[in-house]
N, C-alpha and C positions, 0 to 999 in steps of 0.2 A: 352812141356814135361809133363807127367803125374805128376800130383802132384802139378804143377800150381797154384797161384792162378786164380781164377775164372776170377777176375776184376783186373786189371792192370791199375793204371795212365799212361796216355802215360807222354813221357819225358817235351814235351811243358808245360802241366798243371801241373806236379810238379814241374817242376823251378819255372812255377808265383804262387802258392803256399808256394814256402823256400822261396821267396821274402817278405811274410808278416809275417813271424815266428816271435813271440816276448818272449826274455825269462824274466821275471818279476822279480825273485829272485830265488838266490840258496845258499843253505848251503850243505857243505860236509864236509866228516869225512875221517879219516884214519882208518878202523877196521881191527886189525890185534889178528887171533886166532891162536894158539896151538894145535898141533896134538889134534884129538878127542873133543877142547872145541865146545862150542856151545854158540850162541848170540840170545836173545830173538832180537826182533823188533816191538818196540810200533807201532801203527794204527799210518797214520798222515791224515791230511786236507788238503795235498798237496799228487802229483803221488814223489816218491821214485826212485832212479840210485843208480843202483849198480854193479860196472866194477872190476871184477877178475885184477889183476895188476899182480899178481903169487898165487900158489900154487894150490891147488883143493880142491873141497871142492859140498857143495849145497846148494840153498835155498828152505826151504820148507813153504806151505803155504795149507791151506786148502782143501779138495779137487783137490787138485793137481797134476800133475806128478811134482815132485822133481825134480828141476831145477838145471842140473849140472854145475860146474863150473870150468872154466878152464883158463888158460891166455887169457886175452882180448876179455871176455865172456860180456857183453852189458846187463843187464835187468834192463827192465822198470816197476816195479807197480803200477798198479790205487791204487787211493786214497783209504783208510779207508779199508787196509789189512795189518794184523799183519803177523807177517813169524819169521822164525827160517833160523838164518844161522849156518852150521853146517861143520867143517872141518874137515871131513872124507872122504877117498879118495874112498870107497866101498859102494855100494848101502848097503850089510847086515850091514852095522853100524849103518844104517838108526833109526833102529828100536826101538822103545820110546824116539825120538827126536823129536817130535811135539811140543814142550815147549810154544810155542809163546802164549800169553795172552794178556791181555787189558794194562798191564805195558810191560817194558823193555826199551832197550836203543832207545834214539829217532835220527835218523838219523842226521846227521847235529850239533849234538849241542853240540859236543866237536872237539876241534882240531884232536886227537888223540883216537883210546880207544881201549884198549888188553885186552883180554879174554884170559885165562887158564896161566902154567906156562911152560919155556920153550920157545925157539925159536920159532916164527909164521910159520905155514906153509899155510897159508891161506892169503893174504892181501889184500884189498880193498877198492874202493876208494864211498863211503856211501853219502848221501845226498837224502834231496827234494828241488823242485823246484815246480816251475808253469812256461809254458810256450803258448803262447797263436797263433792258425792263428790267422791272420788280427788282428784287436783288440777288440778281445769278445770272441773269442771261445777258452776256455781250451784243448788244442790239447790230452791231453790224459786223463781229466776227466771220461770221456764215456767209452774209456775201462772196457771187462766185463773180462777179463783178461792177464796175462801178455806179457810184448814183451820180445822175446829175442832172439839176433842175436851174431851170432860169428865175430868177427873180428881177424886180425893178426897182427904181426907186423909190416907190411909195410902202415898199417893206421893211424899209430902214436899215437892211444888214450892215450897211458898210460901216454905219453910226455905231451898232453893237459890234462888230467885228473891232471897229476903230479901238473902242474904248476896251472891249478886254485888251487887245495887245497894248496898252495905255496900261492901263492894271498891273501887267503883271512885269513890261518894264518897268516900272516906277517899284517895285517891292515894296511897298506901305504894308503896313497890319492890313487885313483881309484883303491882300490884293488875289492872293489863289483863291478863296473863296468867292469872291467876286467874278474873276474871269471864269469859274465854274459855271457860275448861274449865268453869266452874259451869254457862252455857250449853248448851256441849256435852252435858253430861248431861240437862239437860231435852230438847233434840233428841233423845237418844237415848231417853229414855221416850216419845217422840211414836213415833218409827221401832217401839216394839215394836207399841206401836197396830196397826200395820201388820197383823200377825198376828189379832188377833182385832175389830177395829172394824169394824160393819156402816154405819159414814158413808161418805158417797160421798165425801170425798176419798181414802180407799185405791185408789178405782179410777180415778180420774181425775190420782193424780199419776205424771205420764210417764214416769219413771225406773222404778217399781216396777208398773207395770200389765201387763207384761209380761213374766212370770217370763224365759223364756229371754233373752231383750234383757236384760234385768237381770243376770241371770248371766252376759251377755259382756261387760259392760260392768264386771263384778265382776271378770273377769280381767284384761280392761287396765287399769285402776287398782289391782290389787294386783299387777301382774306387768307393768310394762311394759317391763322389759328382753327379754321374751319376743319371739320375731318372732312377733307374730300375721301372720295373713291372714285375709281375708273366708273362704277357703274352711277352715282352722283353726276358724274363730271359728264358725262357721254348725255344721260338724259337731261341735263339742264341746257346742251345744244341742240338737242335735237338728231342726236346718234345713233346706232344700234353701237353695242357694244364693239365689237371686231372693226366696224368704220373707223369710231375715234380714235383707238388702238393703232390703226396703219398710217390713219392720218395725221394723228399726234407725231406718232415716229418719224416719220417725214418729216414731217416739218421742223421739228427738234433735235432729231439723231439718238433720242432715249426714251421710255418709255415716259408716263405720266408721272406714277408715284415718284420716281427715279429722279426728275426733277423738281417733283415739288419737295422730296428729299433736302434739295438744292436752294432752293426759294428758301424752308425756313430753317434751314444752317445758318445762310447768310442773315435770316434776316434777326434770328440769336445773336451770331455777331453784333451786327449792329448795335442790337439792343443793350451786349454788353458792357460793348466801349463804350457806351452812354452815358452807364452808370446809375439808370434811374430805374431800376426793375432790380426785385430777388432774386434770385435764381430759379425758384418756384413760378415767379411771374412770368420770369423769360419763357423756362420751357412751355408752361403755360398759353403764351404769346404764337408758339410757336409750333402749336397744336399738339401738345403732347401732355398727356394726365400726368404721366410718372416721372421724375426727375432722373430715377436710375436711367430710364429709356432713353430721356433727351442728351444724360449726360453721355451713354456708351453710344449714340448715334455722332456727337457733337465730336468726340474723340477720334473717331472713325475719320470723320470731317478735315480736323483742325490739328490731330497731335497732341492736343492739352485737355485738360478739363477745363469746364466752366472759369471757373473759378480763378484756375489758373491764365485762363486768356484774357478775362477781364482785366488781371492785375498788370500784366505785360502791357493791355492798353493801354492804360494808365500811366505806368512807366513811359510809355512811347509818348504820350499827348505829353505828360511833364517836362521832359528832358529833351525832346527833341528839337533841334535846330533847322530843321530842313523844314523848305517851303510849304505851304500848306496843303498846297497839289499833293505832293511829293508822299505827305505825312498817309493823306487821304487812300493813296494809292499801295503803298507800304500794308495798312489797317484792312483792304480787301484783299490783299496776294496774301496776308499770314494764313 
């Protein structure tokens, strides 16, 4: 079909793709505005969701085309973009609504929050998160701008959107872990997009614009005890050596080994706050024969030895008071 994107994942390589999705924390909001109000929206350090639930309305941002919105309208923003949401049902209402500045409301950090007076006609379901492929790569940091895809009713968002912000208002025992994986599923219905959506972010998002690069990057995050190599990794796409190399980089900003470096740091981390592996297993796990070597890479990494970061987990899941999100997110910035 005209209009296509260029590059298409096929189906094999974004299943083993959604297989290593990881969403790290989320906060969401209720935003419900009033005929004609308007909602600034502070910059955040995390990428921004924002799911029309009812009414119409737009977000606007920067040089941008004004993003309309409608029921079970999907948009995703890269990090460190401020925007104006604005409940007007008419493009000419538009006009000196650009309000957003370095303040405003910060997504996620009230349960609730109504703008103007009068009945909402606008309502939605606001938050950031961070969500990671494999375990290193921020899935939608790199965005140079935003996604956005229609859904309807028969995909149920509004139902999983409902009940995470249900979740994580109510604070119950696994209410963060809960709205984690409610999350996770909406990502993953965005991820099928993938397959059949003619919007240009299927082809503009860096991870998946490039079938082969995607599928090497599909094995070092599902396989990193493996020893890859550049020359491994190039001929299991179907590369010459120098191709994978420029198009890796592209598409990632680093070379190959450089992140798969990356991949199993993190994914030792993981394995240490666990608890359930030796240190010999971890490194092990995390393709490395000798301990000395995992442990002066892991240092390089993390600041600590093994040993020592395990313990600190430890310390941190025992003692800790902060929400689960919160704990989650702490345990991937160490």
């Amino acid at each position: 079909m005209a209009g296509d994107p260029i590059w298409r994942i096929s189906q094999q390589d974004l299943d083993k793709l959604m297989t290593t999705l990881d969403v790290t924390f989320v906060r969401l909001s209720e935003c419900a505005l009033a005929a004609g109000a308007h909602l600034a929206v502070a910059r955040a350090a995390a990428s921004t969701i924002h799911y029309c639930l009812r009414g119409a309305g737009f977000i606007l941002l920067d040089d941008e085309t004004p993003i309309r919105l409608t029921p079970h309208t999907l948009v995703i923003v890269p990090p460190g973009r401020a925007m104006t949401i604005t409940a007007t049902e008419h493009p000419t209402a538009l006009r000196n609504t650009r309000k957003h500045n370095n303040g405003g409301f910060t997504a996620g950090s009230s349960q609730r929050h109504t703008v103007g007076d009068g009945e909402p006609t606008l309502v939605l379901a606001c938050g950031s998160f961070r969500a990671n492929y494999g375990p290193a790569l921020d899935l939608f940091a790199s965005l140079a701008t935003p996604i956005v895809e229609r859904f309807d009713v028969h995909d149920q968002l509004d139902q999983v959107m409902a009940y995470a912000m249900a979740e994580l208002a109510a604070q119950d025992v696994g209410g963060g872990p809960m709205s984690v994986a409610l999350l996770k599923l909406v990502l993953l219905a965005l991820l099928r997009r993938c397959l059949v959506s003619t919007n240009a972010w299927v082809e503009r998002f860096s991870i998946l614009s490039d079938p082969p690069i995607a599928r090497a990057f599909a094995e070092m995050a599902s396989r990193p005890s493996v020893p890859h190599t550049v020359q491994s990794l190039s001929h299991a796409v179907g590369l010459s050596r120098s191709a994978f190399m420029a198009r890796f980089s592209a598409a990632f900003g680093e070379s190959p080994m450089s992140l798969l470096r990356r991949v199993r740091m993190r994914h030792a981390a993981d394995l240490l706050a666990a608890n359930a592996l030796s240190i010999d297993q971890v490194a092990f796990s995390a393709g490395y024969q000798s301990r000395s070597s995992f442990t002066r890479t892991f240092r390089r990494y993390y600041g600590s030895d093994p040993s020592e970061y395990r313990a600190r987990a430890q310390r941190t899941a025992s003692s800790s008071a902060a929400p689960a999100e919160d704990a989650i997110e702490q345990s991937a910035a160490a």
